[in-house]
VMD Tcl script that builds the backbone (N, CA, C; Angstrom):
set m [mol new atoms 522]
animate dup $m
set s [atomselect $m all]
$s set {name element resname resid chain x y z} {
  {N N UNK 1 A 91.011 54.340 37.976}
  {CA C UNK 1 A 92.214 54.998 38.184}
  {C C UNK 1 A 93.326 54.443 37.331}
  {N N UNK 2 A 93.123 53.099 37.626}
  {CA C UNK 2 A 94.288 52.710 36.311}
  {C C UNK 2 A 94.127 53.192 34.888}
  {N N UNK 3 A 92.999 53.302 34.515}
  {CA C UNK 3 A 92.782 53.933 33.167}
  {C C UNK 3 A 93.254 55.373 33.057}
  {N N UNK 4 A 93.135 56.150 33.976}
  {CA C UNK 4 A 93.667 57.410 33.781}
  {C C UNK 4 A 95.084 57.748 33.537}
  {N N UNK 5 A 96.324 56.858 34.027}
  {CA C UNK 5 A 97.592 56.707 34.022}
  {C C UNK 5 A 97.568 55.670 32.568}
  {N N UNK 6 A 96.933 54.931 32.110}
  {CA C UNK 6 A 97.370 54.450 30.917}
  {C C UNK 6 A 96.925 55.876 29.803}
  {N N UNK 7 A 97.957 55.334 28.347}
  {CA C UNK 7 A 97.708 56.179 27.477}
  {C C UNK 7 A 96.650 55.365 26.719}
  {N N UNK 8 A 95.518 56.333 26.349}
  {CA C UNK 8 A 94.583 55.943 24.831}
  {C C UNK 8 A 95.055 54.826 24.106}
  {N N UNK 9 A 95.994 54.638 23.496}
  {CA C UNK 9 A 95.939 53.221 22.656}
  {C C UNK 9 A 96.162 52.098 23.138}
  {N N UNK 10 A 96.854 52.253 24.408}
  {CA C UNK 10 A 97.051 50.939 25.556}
  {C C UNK 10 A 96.193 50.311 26.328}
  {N N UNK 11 A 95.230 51.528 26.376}
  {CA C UNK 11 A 93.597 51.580 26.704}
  {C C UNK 11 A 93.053 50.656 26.043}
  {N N UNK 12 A 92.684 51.371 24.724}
  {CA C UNK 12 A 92.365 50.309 23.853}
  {C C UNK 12 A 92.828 49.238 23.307}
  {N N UNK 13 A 94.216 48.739 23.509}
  {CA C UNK 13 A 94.547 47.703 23.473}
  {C C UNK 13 A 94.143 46.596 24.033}
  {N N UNK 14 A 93.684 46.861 25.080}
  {CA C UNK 14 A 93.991 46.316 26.358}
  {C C UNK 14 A 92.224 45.533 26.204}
  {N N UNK 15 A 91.405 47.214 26.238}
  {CA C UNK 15 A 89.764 46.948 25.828}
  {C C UNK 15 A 89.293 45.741 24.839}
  {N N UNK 16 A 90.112 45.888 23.554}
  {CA C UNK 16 A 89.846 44.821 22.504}
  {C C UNK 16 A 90.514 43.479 23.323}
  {N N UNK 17 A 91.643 43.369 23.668}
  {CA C UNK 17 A 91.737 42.099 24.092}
  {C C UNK 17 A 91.225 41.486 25.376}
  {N N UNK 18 A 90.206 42.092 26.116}
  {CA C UNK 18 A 89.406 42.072 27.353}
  {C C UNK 18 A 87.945 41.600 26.510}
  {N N UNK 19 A 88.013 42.280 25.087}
  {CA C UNK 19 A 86.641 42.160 24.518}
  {C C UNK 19 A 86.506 41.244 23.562}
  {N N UNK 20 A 88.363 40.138 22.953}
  {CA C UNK 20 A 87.799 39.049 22.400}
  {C C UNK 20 A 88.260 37.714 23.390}
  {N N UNK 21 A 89.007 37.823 24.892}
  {CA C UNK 21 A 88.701 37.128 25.531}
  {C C UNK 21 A 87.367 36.616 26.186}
  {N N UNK 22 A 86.576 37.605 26.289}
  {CA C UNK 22 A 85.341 37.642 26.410}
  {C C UNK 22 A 83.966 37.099 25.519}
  {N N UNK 23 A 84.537 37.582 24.308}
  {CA C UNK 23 A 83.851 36.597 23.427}
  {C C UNK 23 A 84.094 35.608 22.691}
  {N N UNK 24 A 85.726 35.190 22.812}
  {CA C UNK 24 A 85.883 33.820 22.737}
  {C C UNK 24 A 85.288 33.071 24.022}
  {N N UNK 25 A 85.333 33.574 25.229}
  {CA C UNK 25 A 84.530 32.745 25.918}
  {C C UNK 25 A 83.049 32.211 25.736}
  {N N UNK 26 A 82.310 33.420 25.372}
  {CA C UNK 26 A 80.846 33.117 25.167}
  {C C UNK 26 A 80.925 32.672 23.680}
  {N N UNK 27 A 81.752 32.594 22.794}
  {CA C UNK 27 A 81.704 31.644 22.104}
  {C C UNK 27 A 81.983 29.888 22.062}
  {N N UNK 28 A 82.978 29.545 22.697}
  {CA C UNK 28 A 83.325 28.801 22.836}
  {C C UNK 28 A 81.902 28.218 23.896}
  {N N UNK 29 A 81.584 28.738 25.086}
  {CA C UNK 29 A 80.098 28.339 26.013}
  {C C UNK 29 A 79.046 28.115 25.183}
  {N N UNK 30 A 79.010 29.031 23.534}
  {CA C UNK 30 A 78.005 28.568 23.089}
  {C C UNK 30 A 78.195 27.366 21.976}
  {N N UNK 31 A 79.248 27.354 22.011}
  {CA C UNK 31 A 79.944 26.098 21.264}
  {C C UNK 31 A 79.459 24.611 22.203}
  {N N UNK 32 A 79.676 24.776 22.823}
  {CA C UNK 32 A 79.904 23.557 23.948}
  {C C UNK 32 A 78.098 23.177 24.403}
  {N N UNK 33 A 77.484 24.592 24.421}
  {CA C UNK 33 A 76.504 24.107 25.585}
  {C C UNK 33 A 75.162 24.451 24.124}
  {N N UNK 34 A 75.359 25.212 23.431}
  {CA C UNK 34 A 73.963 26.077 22.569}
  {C C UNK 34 A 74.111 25.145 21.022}
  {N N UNK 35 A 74.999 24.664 20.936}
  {CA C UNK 35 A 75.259 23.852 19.620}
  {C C UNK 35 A 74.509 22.488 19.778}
  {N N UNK 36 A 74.629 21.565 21.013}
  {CA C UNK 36 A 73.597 20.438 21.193}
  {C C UNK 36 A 72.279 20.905 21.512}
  {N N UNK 37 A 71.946 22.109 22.290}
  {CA C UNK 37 A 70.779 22.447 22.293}
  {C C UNK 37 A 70.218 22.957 21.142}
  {N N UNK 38 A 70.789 23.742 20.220}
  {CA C UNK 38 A 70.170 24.056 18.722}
  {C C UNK 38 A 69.993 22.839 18.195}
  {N N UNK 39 A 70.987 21.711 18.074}
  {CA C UNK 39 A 70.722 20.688 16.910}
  {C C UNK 39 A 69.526 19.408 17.761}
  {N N UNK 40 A 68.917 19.544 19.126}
  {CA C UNK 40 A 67.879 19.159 19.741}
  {C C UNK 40 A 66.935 19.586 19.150}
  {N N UNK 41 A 66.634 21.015 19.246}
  {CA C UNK 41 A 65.639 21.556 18.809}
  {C C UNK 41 A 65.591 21.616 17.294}
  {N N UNK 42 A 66.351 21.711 16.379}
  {CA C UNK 42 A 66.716 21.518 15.337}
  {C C UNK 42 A 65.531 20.323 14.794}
  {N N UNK 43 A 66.376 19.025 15.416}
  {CA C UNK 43 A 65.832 17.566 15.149}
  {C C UNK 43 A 63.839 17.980 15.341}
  {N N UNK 44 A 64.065 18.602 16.951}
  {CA C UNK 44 A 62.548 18.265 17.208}
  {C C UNK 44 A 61.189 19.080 15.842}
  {N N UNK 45 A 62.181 19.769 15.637}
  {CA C UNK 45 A 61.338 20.789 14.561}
  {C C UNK 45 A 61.171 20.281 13.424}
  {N N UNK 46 A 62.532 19.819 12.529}
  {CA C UNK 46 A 61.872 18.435 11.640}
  {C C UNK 46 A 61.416 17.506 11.895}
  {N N UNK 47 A 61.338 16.827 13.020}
  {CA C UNK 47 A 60.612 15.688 13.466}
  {C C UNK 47 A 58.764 16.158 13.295}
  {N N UNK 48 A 58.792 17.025 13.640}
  {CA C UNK 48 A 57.374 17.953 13.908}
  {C C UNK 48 A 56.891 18.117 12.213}
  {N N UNK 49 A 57.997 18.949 11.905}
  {CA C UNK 49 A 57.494 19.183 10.106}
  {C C UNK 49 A 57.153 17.528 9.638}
  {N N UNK 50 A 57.740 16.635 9.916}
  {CA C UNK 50 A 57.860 15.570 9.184}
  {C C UNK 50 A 56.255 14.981 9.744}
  {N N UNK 51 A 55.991 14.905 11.033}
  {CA C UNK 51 A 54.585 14.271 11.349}
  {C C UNK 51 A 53.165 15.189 10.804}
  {N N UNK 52 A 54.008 16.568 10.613}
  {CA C UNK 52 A 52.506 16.917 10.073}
  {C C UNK 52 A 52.722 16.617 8.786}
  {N N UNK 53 A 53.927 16.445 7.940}
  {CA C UNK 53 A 53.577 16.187 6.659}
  {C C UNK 53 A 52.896 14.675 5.984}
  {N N UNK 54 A 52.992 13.625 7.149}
  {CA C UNK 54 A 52.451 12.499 7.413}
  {C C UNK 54 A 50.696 12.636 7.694}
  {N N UNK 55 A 50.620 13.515 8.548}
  {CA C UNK 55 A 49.318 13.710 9.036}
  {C C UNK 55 A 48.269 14.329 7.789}
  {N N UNK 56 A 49.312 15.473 7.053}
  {CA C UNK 56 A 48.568 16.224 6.356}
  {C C UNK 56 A 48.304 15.184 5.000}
  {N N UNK 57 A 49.384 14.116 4.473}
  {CA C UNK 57 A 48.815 13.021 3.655}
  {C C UNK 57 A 47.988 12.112 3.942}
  {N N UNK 58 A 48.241 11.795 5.114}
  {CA C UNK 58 A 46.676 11.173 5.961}
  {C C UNK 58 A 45.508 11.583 5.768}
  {N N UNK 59 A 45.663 12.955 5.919}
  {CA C UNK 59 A 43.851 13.618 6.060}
  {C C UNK 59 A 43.919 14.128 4.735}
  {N N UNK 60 A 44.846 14.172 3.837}
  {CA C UNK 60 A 44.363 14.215 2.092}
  {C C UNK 60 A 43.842 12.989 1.604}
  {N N UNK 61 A 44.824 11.482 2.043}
  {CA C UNK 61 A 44.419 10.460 1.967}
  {C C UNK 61 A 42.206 10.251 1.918}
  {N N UNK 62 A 42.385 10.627 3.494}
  {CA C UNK 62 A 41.035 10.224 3.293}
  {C C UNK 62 A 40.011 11.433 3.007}
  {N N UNK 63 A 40.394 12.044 2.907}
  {CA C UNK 63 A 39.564 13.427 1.611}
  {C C UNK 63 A 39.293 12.453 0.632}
  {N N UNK 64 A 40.450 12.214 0.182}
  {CA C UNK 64 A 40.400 11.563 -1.323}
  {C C UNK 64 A 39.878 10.890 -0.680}
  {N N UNK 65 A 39.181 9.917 -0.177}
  {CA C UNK 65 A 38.557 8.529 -0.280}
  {C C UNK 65 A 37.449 8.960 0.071}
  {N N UNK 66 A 36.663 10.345 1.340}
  {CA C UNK 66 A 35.611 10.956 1.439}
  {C C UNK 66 A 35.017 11.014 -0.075}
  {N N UNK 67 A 35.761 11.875 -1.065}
  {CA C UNK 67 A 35.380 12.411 -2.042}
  {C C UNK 67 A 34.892 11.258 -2.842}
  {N N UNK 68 A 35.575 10.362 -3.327}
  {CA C UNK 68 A 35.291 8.837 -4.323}
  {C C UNK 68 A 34.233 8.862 -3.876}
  {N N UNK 69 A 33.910 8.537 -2.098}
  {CA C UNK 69 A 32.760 7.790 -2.061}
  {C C UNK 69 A 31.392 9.158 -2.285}
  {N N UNK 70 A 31.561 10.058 -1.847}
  {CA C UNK 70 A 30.792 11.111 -2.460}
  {C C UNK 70 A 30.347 11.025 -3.501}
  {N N UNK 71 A 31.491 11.082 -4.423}
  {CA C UNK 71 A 31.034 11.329 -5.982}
  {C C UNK 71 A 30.761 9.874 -6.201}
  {N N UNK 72 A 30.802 8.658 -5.650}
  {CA C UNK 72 A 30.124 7.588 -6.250}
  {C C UNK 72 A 28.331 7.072 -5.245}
  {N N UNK 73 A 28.555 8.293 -4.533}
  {CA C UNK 73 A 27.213 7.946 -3.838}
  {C C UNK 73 A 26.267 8.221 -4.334}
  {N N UNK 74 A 26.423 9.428 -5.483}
  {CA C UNK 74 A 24.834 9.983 -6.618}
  {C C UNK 74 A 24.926 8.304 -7.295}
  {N N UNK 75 A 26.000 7.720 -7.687}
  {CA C UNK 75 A 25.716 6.844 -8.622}
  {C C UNK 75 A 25.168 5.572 -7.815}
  {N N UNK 76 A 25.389 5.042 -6.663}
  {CA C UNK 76 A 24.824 4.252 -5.701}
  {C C UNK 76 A 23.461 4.340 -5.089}
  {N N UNK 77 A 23.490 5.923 -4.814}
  {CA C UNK 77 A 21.490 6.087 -4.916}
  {C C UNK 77 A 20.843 5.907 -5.929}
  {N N UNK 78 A 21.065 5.927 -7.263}
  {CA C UNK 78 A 20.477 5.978 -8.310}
  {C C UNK 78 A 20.422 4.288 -8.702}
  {N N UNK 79 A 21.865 3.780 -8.231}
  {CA C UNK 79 A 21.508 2.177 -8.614}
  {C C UNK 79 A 20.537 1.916 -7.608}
  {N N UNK 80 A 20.502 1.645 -6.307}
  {CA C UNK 80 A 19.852 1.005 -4.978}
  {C C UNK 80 A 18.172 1.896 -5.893}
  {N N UNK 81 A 17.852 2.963 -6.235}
  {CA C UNK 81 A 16.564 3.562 -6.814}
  {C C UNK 81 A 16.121 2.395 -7.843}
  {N N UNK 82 A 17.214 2.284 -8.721}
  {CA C UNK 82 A 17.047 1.382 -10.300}
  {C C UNK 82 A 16.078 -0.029 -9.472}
  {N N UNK 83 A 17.149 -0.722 -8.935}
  {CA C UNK 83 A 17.129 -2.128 -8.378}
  {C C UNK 83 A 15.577 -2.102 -7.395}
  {N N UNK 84 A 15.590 -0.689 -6.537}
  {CA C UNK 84 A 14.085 -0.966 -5.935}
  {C C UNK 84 A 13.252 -0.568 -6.531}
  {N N UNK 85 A 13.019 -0.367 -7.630}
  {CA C UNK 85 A 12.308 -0.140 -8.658}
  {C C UNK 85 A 12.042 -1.409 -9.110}
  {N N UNK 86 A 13.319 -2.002 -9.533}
  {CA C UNK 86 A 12.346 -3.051 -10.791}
  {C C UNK 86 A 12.043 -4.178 -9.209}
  {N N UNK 87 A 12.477 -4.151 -8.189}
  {CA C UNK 87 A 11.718 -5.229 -7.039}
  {C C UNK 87 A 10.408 -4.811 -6.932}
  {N N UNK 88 A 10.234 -3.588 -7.274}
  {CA C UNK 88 A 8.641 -2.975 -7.101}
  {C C UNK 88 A 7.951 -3.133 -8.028}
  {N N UNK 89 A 8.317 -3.791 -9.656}
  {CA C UNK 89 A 7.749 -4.059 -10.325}
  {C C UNK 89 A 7.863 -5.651 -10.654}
  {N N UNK 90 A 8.513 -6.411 -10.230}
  {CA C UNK 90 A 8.446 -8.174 -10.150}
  {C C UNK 90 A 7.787 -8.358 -9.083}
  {N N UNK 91 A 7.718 -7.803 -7.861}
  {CA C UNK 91 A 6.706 -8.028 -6.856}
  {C C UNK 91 A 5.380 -7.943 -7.114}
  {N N UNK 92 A 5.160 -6.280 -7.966}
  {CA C UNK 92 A 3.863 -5.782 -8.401}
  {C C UNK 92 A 3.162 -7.486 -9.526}
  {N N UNK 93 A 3.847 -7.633 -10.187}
  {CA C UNK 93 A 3.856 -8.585 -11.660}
  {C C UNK 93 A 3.842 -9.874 -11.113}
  {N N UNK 94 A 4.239 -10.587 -9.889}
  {CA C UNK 94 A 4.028 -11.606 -9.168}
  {C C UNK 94 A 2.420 -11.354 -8.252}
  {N N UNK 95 A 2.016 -10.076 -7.684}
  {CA C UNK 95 A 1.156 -10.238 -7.070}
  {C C UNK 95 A -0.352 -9.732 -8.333}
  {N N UNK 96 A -0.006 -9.437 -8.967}
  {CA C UNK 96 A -1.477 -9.590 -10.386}
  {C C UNK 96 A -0.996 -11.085 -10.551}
  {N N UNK 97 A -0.650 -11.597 -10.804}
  {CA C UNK 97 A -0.191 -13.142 -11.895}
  {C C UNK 97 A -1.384 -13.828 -10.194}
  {N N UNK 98 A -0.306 -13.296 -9.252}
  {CA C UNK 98 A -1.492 -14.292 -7.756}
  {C C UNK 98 A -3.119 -13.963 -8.149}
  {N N UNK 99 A -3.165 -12.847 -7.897}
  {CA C UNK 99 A -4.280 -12.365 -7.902}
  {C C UNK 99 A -5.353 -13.047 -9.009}
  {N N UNK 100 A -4.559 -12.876 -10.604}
  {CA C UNK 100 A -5.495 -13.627 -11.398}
  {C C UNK 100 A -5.661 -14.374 -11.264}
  {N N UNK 101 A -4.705 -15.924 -10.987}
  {CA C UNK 101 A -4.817 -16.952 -10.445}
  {C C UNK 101 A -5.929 -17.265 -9.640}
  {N N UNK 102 A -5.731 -16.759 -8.363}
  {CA C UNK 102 A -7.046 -16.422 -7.481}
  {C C UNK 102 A -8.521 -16.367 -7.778}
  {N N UNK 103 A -8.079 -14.840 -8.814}
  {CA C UNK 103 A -9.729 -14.932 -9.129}
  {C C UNK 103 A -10.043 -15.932 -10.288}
  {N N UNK 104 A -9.289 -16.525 -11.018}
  {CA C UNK 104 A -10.009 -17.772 -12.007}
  {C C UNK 104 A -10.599 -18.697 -11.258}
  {N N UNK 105 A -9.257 -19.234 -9.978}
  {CA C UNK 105 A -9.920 -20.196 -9.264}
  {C C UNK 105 A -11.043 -19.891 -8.924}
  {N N UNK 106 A -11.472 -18.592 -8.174}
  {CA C UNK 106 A -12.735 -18.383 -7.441}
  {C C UNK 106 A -13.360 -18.416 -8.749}
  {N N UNK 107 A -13.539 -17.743 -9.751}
  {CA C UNK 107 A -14.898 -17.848 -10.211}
  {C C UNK 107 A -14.966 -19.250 -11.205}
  {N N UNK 108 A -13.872 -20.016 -11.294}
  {CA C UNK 108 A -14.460 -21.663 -11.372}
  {C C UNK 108 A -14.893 -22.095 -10.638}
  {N N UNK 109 A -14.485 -21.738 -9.267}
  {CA C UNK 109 A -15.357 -22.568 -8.132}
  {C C UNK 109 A -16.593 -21.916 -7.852}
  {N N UNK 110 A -16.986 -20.629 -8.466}
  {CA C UNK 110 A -18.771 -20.276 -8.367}
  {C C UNK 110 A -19.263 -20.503 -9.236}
  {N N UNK 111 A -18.618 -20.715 -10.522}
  {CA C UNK 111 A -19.196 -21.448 -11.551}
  {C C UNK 111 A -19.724 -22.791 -11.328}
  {N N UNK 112 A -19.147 -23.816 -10.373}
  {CA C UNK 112 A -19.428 -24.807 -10.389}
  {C C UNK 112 A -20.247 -24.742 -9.101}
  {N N UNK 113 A -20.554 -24.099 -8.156}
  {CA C UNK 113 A -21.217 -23.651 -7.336}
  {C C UNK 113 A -22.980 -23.357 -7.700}
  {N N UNK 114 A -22.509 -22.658 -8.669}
  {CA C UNK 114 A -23.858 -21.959 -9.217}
  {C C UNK 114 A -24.264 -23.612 -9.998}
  {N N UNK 115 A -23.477 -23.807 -11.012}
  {CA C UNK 115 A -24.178 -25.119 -11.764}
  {C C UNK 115 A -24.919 -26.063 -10.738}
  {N N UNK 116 A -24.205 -26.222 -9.316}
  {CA C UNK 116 A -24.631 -27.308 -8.309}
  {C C UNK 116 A -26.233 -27.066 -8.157}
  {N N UNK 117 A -26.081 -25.420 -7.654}
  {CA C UNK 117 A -27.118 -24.751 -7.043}
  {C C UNK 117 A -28.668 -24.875 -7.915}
  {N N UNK 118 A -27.793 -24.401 -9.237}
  {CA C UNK 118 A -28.882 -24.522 -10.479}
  {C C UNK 118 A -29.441 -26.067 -10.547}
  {N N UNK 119 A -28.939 -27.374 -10.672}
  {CA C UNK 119 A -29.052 -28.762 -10.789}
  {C C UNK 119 A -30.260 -29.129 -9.491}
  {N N UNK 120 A -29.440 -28.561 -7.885}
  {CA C UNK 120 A -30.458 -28.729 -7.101}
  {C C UNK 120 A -31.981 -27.939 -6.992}
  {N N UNK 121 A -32.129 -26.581 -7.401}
  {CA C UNK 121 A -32.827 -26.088 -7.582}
  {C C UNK 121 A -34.119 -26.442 -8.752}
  {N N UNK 122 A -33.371 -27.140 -9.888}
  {CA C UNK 122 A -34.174 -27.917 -10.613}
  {C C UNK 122 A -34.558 -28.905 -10.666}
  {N N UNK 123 A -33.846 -29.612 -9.532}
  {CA C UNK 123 A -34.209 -31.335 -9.254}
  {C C UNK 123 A -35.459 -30.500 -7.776}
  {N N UNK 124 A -35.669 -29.530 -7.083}
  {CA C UNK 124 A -36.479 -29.484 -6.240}
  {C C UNK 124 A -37.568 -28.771 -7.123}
  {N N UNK 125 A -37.432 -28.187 -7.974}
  {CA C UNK 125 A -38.698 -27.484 -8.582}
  {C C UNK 125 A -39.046 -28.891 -9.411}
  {N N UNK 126 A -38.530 -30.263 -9.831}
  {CA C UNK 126 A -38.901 -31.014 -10.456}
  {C C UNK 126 A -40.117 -31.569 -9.945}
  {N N UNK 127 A -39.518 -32.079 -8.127}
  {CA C UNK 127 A -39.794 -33.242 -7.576}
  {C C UNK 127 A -41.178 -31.942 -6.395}
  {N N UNK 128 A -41.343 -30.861 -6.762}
  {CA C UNK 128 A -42.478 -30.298 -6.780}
  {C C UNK 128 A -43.622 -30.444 -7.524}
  {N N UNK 129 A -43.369 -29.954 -8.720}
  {CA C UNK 129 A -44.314 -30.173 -9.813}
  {C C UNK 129 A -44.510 -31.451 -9.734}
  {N N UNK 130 A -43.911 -32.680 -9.779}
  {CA C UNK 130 A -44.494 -34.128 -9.464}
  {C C UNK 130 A -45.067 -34.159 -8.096}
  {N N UNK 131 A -45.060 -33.467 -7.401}
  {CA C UNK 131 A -45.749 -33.923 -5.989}
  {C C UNK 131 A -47.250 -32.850 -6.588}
  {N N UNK 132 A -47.238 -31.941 -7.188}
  {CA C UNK 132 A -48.075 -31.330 -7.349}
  {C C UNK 132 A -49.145 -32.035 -8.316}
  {N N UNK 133 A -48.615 -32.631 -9.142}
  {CA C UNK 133 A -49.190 -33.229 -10.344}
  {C C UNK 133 A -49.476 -34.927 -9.473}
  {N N UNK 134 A -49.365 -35.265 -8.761}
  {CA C UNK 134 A -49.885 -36.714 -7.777}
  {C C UNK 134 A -51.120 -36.048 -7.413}
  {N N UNK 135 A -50.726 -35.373 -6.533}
  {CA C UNK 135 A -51.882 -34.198 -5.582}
  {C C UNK 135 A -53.066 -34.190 -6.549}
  {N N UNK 136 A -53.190 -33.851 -7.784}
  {CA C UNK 136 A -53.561 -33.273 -8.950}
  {C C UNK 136 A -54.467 -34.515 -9.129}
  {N N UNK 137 A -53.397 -35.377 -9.925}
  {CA C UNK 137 A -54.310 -36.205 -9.940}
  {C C UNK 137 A -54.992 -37.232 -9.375}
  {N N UNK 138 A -54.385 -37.383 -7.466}
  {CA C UNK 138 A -55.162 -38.231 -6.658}
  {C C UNK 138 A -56.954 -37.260 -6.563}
  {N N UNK 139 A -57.094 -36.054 -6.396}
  {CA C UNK 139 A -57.787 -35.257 -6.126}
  {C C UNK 139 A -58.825 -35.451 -7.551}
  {N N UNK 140 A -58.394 -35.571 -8.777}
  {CA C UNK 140 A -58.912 -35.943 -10.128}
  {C C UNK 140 A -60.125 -37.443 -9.937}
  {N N UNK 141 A -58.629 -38.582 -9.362}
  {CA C UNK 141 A -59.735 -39.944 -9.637}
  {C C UNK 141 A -60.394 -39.820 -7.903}
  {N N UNK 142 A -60.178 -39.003 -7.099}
  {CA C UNK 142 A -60.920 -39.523 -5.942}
  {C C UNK 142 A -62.270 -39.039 -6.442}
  {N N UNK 143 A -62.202 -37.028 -7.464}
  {CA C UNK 143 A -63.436 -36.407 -7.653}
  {C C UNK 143 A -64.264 -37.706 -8.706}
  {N N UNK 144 A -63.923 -38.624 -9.455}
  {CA C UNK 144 A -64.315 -39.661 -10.755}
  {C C UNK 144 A -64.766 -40.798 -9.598}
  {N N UNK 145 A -63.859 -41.202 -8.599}
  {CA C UNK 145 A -64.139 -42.184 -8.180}
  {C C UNK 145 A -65.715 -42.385 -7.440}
  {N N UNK 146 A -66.423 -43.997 -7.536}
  {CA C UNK 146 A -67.483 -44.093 -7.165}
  {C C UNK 146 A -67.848 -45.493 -6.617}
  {N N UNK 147 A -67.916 -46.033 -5.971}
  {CA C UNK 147 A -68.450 -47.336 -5.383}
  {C C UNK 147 A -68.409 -48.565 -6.331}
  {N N UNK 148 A -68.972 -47.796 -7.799}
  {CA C UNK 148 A -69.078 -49.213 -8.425}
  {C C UNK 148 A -67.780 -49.197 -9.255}
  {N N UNK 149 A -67.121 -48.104 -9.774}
  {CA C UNK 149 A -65.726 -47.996 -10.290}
  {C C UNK 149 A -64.763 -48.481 -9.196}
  {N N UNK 150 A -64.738 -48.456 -8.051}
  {CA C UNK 150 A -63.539 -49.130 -7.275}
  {C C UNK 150 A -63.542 -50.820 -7.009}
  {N N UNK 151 A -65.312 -50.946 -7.315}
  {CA C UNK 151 A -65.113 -52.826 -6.850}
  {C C UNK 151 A -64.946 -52.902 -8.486}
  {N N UNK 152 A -65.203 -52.120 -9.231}
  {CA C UNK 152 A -64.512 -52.732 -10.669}
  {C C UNK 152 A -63.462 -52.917 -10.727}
  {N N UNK 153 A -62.423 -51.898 -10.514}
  {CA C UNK 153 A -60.834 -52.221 -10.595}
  {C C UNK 153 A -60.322 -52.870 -9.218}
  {N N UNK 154 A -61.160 -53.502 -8.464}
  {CA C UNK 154 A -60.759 -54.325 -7.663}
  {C C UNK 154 A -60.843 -55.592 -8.269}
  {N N UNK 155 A -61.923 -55.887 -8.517}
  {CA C UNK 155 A -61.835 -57.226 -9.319}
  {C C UNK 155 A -61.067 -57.432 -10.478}
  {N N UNK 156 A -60.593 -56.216 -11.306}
  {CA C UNK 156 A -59.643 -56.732 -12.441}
  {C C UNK 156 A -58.156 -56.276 -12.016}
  {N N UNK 157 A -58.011 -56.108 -10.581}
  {CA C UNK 157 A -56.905 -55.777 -10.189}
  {C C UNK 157 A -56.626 -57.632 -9.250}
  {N N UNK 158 A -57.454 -58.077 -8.775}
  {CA C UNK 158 A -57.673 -59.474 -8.476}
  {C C UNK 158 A -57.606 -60.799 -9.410}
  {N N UNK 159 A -57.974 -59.920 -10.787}
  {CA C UNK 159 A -57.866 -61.199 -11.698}
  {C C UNK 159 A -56.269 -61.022 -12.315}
  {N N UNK 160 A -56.308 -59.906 -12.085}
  {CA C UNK 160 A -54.688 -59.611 -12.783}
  {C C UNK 160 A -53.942 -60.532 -11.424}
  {N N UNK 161 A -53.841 -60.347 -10.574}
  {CA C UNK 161 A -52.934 -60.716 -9.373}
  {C C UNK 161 A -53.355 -62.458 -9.738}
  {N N UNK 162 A -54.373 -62.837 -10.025}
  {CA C UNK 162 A -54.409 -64.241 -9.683}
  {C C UNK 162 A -53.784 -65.011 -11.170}
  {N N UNK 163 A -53.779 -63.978 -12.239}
  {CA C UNK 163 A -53.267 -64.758 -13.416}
  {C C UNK 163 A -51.616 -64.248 -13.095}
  {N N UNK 164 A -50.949 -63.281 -12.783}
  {CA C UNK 164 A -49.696 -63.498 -12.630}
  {C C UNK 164 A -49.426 -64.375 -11.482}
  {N N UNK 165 A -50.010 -64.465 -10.413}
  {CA C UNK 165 A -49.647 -64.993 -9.357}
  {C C UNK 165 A -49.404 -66.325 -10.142}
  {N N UNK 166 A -50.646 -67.425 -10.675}
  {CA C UNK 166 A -50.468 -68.782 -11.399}
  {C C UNK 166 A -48.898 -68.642 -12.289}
  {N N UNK 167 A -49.242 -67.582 -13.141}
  {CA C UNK 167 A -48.070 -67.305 -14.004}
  {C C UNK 167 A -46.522 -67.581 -13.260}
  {N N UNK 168 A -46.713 -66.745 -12.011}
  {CA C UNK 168 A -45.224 -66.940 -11.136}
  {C C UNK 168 A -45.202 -68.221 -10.696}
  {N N UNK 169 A -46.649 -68.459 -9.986}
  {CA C UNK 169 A -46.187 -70.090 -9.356}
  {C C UNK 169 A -45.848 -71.283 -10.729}
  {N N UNK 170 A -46.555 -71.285 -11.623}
  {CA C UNK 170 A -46.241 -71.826 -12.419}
  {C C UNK 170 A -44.557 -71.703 -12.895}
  {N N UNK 171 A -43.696 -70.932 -13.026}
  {CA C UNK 171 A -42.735 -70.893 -13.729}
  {C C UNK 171 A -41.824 -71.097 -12.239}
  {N N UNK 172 A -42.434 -70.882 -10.882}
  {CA C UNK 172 A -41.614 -71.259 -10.097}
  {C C UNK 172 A -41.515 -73.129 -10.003}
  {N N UNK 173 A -42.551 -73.831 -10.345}
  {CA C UNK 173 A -42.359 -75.046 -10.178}
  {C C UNK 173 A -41.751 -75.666 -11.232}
  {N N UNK 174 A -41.185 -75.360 -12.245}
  {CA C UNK 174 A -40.332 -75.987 -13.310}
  {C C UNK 174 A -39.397 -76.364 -12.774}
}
mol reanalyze $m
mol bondsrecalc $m
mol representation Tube
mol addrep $m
């Protein structure tokens, strides 16, 4: 009703200054109350940009150090390959060097084995043939031997004993 008794431009006079009391208020409220809350959130949002840009050099960081060791791991299998390689060939080259060793010793020691074997084997085929050749010839003078051939070489086996016997006693009494 009051609007109907005012005229149009008093109206609007009235409207605009109803409408920058009004938003000097909600300016000024957002002055006071939305200005520390923007520059809160403000902070928290670079604070945020700033940790992931920390984080994100972190996890480039160790990319990059994933990657080094990557690309130096073809060259680390290939050394640890090199190195057990040549251990597989100084081991190999130590166990022939044993081995020959080994077998010289062994077959010097069947060499000298066999020579033993051979020495005894010929000292028993010796001391055969002499037992064979006694045999031989006890069997020879027993087939020759005769009653009057044994008191023969008894008696010149008696004269022999009685001339050395004198012979010994003699040279024992000097």
């Amino acid at each position: 009703m009051l609007a109907e008794k005012m005229p149009e431009t008093e109206l609007l006079v009235w409207e605009a200054v109803n409408f920058l009391v009004l938003a000097g208020a909600l300016g000024w409220l957002a002055k006071k109350y939305g200005a520390p809350l923007l520059t809160a959130r403000s902070k928290e949002i670079g604070e945020g940009l700033a940790a992931g840009k920390k984080a994100k050099a972190e996890a480039d960081a160790r990319a990059a150090q994933v990657q080094a060791k990557l690309a130096n791991l073809e060259g680390d299998v290939a050394s640890l390959r090199t190195s057990a390689k040549e251990e597989r060939e100084r081991e190999a080259a130590r166990i022939r060097r044993e081995t020959e060793t080994e077998i010289a010793r062994i077959r010097a020691q069947a060499e000298v084995e066999i020579e033993s074997a051979g020495k005894h084997a010929r000292l028993e085929v010796q001391r055969a043939a002499a037992k064979m050749a006694i045999e031989l010839a006890e069997q020879k003078v027993r087939a020759r031997m005769s009653p009057e051939i044994q008191t023969a070489l008894l008696q010149g086996f008696l004269a022999d004993l009685s001339r050395n016997g004198a012979a010994h006693i003699a040279l024992d009494g000097e």
